[in-house]
TORKOL-4160 file (C-alpha; in steps of 0.2 Angstrom, whole numbers, padded with zeros to 4 digits, m for minus):
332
<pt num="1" X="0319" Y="0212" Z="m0326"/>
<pt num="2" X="0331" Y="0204" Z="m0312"/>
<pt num="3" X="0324" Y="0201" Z="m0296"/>
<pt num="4" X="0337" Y="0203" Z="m0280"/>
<pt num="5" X="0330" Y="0192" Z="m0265"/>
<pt num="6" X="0338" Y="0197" Z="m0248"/>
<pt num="7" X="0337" Y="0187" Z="m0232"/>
<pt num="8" X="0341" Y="0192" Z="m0215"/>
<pt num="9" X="0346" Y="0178" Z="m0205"/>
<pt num="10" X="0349" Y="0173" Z="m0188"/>
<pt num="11" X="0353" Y="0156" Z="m0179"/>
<pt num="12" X="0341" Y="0148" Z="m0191"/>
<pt num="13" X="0351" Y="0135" Z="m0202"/>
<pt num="14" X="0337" Y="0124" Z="m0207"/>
<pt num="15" X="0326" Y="0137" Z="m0211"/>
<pt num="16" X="0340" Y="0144" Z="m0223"/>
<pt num="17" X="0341" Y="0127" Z="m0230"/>
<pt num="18" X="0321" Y="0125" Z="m0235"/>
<pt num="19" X="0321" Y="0141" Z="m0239"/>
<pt num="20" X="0336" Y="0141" Z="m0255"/>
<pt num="21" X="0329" Y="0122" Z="m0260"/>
<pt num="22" X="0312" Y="0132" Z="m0264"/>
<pt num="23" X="0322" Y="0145" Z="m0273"/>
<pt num="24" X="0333" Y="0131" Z="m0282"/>
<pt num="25" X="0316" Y="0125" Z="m0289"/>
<pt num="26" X="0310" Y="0139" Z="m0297"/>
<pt num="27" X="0305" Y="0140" Z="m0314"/>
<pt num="28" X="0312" Y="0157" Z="m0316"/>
<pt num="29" X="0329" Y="0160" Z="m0313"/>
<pt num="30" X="0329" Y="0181" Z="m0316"/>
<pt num="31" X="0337" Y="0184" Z="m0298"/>
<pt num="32" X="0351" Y="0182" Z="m0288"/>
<pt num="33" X="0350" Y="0177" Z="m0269"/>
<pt num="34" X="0357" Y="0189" Z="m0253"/>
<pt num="35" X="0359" Y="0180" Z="m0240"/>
<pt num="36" X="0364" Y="0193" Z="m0222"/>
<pt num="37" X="0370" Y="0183" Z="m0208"/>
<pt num="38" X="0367" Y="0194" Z="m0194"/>
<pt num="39" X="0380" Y="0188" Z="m0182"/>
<pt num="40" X="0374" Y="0170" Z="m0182"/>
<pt num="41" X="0383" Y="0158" Z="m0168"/>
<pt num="42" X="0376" Y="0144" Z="m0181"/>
<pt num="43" X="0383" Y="0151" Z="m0197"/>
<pt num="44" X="0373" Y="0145" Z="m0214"/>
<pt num="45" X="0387" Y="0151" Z="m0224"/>
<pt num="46" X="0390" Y="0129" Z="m0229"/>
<pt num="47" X="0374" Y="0129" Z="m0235"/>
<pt num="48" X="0372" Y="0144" Z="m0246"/>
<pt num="49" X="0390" Y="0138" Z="m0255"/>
<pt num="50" X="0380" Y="0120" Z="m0256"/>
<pt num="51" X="0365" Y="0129" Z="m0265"/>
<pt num="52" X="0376" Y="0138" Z="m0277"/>
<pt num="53" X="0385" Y="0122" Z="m0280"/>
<pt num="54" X="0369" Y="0116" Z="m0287"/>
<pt num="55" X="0366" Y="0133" Z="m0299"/>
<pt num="56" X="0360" Y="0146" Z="m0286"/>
<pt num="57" X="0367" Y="0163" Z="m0288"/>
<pt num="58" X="0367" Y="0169" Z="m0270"/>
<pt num="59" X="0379" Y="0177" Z="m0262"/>
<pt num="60" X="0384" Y="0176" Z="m0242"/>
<pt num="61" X="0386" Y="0191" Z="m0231"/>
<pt num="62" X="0392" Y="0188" Z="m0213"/>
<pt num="63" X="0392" Y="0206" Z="m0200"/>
<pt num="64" X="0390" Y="0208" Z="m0184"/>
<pt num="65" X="0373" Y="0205" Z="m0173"/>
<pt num="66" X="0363" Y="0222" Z="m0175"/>
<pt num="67" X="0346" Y="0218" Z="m0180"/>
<pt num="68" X="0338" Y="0213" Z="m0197"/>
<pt num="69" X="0333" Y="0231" Z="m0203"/>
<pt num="70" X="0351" Y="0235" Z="m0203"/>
<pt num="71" X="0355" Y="0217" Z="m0212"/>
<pt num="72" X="0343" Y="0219" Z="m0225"/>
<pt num="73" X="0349" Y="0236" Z="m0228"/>
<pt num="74" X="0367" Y="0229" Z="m0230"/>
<pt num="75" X="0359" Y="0216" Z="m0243"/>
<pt num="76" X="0353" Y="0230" Z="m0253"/>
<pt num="77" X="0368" Y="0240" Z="m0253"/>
<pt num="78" X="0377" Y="0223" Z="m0260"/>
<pt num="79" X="0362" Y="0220" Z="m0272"/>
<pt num="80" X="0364" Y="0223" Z="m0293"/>
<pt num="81" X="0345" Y="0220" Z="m0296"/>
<pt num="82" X="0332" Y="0229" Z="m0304"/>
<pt num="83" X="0319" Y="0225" Z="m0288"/>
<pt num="84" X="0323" Y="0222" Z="m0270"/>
<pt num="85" X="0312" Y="0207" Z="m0265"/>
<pt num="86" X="0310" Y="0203" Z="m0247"/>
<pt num="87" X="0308" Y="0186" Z="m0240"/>
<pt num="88" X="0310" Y="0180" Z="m0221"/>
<pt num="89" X="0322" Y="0166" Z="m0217"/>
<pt num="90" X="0306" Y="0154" Z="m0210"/>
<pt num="91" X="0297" Y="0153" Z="m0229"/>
<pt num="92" X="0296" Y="0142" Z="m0242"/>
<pt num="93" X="0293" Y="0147" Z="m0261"/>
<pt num="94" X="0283" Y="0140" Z="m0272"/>
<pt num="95" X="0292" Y="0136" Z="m0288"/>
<pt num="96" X="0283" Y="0148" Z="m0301"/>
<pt num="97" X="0283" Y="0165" Z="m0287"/>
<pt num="98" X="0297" Y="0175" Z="m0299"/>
<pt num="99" X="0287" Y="0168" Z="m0317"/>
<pt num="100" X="0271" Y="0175" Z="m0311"/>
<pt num="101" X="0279" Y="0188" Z="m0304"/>
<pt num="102" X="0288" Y="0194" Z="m0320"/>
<pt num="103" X="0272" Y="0192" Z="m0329"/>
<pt num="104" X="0260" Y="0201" Z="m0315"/>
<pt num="105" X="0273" Y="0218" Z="m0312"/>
<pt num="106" X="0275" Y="0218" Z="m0334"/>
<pt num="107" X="0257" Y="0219" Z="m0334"/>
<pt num="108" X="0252" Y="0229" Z="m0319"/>
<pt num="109" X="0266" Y="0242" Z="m0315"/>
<pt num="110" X="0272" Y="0242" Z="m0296"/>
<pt num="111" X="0284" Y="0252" Z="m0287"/>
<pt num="112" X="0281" Y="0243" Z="m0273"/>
<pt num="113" X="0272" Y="0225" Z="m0268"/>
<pt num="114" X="0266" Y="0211" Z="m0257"/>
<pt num="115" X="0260" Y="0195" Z="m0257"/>
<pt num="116" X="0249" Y="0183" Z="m0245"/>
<pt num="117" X="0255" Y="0169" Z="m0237"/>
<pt num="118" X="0249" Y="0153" Z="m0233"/>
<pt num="119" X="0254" Y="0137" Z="m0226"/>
<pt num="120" X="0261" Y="0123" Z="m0234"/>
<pt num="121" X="0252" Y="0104" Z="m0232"/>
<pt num="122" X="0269" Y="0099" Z="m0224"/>
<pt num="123" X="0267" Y="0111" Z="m0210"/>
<pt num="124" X="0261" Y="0104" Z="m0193"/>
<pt num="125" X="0244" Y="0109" Z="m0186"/>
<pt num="126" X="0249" Y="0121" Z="m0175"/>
<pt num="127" X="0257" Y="0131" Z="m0189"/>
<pt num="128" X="0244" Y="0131" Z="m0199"/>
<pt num="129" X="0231" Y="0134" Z="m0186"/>
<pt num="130" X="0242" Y="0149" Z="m0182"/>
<pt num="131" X="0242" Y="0155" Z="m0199"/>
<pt num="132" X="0225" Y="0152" Z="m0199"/>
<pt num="133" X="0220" Y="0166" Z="m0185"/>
<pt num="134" X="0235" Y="0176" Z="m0191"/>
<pt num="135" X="0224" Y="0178" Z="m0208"/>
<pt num="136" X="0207" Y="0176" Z="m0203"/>
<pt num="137" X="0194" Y="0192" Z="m0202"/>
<pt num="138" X="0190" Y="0185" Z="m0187"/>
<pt num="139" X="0206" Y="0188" Z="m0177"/>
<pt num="140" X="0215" Y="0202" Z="m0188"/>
<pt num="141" X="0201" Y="0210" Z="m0199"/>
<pt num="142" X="0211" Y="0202" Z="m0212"/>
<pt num="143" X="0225" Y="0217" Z="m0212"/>
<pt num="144" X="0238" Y="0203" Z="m0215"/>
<pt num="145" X="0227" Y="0190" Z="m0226"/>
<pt num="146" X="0228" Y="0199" Z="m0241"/>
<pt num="147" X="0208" Y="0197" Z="m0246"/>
<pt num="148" X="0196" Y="0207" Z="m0236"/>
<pt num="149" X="0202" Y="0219" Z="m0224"/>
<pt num="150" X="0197" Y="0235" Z="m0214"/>
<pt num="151" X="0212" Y="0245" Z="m0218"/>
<pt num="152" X="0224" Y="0248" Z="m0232"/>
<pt num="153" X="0236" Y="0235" Z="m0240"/>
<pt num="154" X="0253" Y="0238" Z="m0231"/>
<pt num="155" X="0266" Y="0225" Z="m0237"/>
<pt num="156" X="0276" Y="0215" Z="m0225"/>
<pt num="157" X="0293" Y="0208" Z="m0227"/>
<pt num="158" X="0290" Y="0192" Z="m0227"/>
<pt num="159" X="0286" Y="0192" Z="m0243"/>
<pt num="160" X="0288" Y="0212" Z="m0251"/>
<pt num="161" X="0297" Y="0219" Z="m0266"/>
<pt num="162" X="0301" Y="0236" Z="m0272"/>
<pt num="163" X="0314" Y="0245" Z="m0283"/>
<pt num="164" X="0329" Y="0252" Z="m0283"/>
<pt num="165" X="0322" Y="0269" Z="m0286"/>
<pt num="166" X="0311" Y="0268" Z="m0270"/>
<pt num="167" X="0327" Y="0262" Z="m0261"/>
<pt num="168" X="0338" Y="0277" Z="m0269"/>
<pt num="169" X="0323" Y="0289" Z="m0263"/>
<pt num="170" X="0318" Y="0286" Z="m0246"/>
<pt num="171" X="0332" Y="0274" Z="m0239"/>
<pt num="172" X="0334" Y="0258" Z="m0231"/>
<pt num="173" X="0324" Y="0250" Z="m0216"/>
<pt num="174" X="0325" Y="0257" Z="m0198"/>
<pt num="175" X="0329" Y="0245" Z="m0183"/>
<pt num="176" X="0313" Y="0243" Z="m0174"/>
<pt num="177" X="0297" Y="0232" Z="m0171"/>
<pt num="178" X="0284" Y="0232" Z="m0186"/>
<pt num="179" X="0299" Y="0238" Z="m0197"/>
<pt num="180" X="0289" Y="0235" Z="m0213"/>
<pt num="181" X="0274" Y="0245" Z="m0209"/>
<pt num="182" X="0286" Y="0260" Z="m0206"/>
<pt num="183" X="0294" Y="0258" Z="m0224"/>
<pt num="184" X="0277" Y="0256" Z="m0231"/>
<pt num="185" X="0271" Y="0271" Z="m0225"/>
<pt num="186" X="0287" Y="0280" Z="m0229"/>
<pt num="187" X="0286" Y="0271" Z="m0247"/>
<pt num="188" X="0268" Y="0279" Z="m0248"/>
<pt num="189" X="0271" Y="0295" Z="m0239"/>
<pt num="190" X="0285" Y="0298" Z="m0256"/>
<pt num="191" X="0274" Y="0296" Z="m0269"/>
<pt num="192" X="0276" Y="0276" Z="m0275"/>
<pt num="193" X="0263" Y="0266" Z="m0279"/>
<pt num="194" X="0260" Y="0253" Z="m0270"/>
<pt num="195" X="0249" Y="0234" Z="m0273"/>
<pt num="196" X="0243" Y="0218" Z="m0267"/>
<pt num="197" X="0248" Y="0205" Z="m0279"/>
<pt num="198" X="0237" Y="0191" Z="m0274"/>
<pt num="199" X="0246" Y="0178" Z="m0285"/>
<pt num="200" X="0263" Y="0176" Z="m0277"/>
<pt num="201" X="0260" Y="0169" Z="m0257"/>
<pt num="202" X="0274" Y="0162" Z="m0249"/>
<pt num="203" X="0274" Y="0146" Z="m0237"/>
<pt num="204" X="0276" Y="0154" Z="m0220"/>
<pt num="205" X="0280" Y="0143" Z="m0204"/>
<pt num="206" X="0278" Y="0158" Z="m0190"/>
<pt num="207" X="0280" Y="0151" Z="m0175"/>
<pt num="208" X="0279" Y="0133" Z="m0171"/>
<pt num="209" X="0276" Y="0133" Z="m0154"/>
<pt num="210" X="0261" Y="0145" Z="m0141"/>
<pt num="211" X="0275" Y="0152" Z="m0133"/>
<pt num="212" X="0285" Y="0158" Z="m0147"/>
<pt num="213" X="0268" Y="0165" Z="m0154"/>
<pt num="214" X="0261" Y="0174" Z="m0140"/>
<pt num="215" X="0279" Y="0182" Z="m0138"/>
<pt num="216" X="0278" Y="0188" Z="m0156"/>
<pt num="217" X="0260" Y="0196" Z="m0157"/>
<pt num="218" X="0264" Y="0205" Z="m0141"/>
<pt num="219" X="0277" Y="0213" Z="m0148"/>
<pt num="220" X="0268" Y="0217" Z="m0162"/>
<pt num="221" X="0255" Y="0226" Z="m0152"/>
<pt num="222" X="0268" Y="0236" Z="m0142"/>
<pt num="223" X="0274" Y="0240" Z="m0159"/>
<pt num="224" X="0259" Y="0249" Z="m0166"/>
<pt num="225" X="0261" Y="0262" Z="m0153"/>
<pt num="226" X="0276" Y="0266" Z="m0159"/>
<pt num="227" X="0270" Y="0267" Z="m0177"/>
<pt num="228" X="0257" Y="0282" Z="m0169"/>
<pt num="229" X="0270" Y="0290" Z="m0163"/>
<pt num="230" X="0279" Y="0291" Z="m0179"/>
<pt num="231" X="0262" Y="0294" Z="m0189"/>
<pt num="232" X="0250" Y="0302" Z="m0179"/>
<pt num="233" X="0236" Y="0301" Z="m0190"/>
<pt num="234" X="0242" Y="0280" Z="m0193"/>
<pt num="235" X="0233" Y="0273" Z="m0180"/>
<pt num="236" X="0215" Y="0266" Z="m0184"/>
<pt num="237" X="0199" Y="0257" Z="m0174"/>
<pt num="238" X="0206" Y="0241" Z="m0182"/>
<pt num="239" X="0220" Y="0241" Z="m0174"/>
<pt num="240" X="0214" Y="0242" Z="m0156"/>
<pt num="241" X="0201" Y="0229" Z="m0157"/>
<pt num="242" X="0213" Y="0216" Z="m0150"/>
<pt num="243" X="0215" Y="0227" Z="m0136"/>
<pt num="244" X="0195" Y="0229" Z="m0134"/>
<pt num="245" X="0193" Y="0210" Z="m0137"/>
<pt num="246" X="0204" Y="0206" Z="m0121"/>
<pt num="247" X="0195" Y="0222" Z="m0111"/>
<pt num="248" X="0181" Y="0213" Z="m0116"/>
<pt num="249" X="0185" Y="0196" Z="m0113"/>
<pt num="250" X="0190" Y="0201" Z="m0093"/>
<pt num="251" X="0174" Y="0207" Z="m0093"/>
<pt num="252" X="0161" Y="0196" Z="m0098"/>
<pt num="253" X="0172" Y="0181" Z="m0088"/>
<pt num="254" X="0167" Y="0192" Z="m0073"/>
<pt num="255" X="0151" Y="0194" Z="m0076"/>
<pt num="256" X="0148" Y="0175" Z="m0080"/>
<pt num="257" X="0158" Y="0171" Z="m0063"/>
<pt num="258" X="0149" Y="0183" Z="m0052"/>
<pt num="259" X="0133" Y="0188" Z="m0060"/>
<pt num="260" X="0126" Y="0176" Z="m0073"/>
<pt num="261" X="0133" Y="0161" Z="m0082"/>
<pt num="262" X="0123" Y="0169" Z="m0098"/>
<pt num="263" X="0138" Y="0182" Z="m0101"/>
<pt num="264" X="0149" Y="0166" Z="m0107"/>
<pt num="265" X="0136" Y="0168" Z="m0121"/>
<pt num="266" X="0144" Y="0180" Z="m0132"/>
<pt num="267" X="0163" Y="0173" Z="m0130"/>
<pt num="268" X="0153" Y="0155" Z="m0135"/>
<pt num="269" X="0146" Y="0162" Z="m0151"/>
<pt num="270" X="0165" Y="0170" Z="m0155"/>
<pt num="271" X="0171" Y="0153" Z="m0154"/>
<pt num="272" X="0160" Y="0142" Z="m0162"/>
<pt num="273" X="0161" Y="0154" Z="m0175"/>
<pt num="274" X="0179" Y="0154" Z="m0176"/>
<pt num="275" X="0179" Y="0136" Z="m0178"/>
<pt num="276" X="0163" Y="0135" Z="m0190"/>
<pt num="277" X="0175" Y="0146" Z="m0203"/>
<pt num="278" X="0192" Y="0139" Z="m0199"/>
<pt num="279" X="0185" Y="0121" Z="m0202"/>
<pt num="280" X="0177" Y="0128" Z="m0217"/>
<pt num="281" X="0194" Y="0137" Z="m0224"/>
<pt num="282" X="0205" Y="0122" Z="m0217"/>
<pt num="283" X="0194" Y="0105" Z="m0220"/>
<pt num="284" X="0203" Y="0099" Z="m0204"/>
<pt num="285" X="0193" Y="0099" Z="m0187"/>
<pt num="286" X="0212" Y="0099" Z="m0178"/>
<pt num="287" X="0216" Y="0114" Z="m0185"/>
<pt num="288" X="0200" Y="0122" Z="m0185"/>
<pt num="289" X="0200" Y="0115" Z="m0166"/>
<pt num="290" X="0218" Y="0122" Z="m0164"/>
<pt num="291" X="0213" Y="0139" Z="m0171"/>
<pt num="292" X="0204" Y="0144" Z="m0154"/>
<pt num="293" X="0221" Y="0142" Z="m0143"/>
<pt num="294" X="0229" Y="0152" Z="m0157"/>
<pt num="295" X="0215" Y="0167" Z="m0160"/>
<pt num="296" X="0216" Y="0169" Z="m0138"/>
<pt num="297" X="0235" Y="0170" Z="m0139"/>
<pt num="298" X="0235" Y="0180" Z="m0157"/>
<pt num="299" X="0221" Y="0192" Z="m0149"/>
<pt num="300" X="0227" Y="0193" Z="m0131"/>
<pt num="301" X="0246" Y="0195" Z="m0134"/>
<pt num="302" X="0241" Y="0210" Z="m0146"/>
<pt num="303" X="0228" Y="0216" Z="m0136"/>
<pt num="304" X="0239" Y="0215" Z="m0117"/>
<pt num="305" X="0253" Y="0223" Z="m0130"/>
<pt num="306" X="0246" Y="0239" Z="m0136"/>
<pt num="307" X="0237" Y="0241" Z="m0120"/>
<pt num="308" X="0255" Y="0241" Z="m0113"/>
<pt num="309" X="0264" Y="0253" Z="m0124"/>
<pt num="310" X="0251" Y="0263" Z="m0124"/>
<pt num="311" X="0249" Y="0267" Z="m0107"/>
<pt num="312" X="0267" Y="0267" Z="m0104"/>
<pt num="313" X="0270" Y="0277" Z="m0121"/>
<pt num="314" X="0256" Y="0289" Z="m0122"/>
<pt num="315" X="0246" Y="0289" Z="m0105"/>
<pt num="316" X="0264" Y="0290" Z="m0094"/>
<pt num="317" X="0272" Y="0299" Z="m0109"/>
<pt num="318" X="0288" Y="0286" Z="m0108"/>
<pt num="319" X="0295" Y="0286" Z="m0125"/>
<pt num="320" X="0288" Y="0299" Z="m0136"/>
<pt num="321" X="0304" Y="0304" Z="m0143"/>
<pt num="322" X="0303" Y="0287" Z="m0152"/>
<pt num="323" X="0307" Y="0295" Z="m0170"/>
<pt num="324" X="0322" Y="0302" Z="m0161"/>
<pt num="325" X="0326" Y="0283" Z="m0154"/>
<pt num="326" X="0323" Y="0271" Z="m0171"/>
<pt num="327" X="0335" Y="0285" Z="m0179"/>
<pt num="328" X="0348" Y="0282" Z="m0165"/>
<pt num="329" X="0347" Y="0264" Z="m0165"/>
<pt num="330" X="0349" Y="0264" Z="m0184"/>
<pt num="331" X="0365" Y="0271" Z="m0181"/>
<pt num="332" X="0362" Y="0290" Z="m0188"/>
């Protein structure tokens, strides 16, 4: 079985860097390496020959800026492997992902997969308390922690695979926010099976600063409206508790402000719970500490997002051709 990674990239040379030393340290050598730069004004194309120097087989595509859906579907249509696997340009692999990955998809047939990821000791405590909240039950209902969760596994890119017969089938990626979840749904819609394979996480650094963070999860609130638009039967209750939590959040700050200071009481509990779990799941009292900035951001960009797009969206009707509008910008 040969495994074709494929990397969209963008301005992030480092990145790039960390992310072909991991693959250079695998103890599986059953793929090749796509790397698409996606109009970078800070080309990696130095470092990728540097890593094949060294025994990588990657290849290096440079095309113009129009999005990563677009760049990953120009890595496929360049790819020679057996299974597409899907990595962002900010992770790090750990050096036995493609030999247990061999041995879990020989052992459990998959047309399509995910795996968790996780932060690496190296990351800073911001990372890792971002991951933290960006896994946690607490903050997500575990949709993206890979372990318990309150809806169905959808695999992300940031670590996803699936094979050339699902790519042949129901095409490449469309150009537009929460561009995984779309495939995954088209992937499922057509048939393929699809699995959580709990034994292959990747390192992820997300975002390394608030900012950056609350910028993201907004966007990926806006996102899921979209996603409802496309699938109207896609949207669950999971999906707008962010968007209660800040209602809610609003609400009982009122009430503690201007009725009784007892309302603080539930938001008190939420956090001392947050922290009781991520201390527990972390062993660090920074991160676990950290993780309450992050859950507010991680909840209240989400939340102030879907609230957004959907009154924009669906209350104002402002963008209901959407299926019309991915298509367009995909360039069909």
């Amino acid at each position: 079985m040969k495994f074709s990674v494929i990397v969209p990239v963008y301005n992030r040379r480092d990145e790039v860097r960390d992310l072909l030393d991991s693959l250079l340290a695998q103890t599986s050598r059953n793929f090749e390496t796509v790397i698409v730069e996606d109009g970078s004004t800070e080309p990696c194309r130095d470092i990728c020959d540097e890593a094949r120097s060294k025994g990588l087989d990657v290849s290096y595509f440079f095309k113009e800026n129009e999005g990563r859906s677009i760049a990953r579907n120009h890595g496929m249509e360049r790819a020679t492997g057996d299974y597409f696997i899907f990595f962002d340009s900010d992770c790090v692999i750990p050096p036995t992902y493609f030999e247990t990955l061999t041995r879990e998809l020989e052992a459990r047939s998959l047309d399509c997969f995910g795996g968790p990821d996780t932060a690496h000791e190296s990351f800073t405590t911001t990372q890792k308390a971002i991951n933290y909240t960006m896994t946690s039950f607490l903050t997500t209902g575990g949709i993206r922690g890979g372990k318990v969760s309150l809806e169905k596994f959808t695999p992300r890119t940031f670590n996803m695979g699936f094979t050339r017969s699902v790519y042949e089938k129901v095409d490449g990626f469309r150009e537009m926010f929460s561009e995984d979840i779309d495939m995954s749904t088209r992937i499922r819609q057509a048939g393929f099976t699809i699995g959580l394979i709990t034994a292959v996480p990747v390192w992820h650094k997300r975002r390394v600063n608030w900012r950056k963070f609350w910028r993201q999860v907004h966007v990926f609130g806006m996102s899921r409206i979209t996603l409802k638009l496309l699938y109207p039967g896609s949207l669950k209750v999971v999906h707008a508790l962010p968007a209660a939590a800040v209602i809610f959040f609003i609400l009982f700050v009122v009430l503690g402000l201007f009725v009784s200071p007892w309302w603080f009481l539930p938001l008190g509990l939420y956090f001392v719970a947050l922290v009781v779990m991520a201390l527990i799941a972390t062993r660090s009292p920074v991160i676990a500490l950290k993780a309450v900035p992050a859950a507010v951001i991680q909840l209240g960009g989400y939340g102030t997002g879907f609230i957004q797009a959907y009154f924009t969206k669906i209350i104002l009707g402002r963008g209901r051709d959407i299926a019309r509008e991915v298509e367009i910008r995909r360039g069909k």
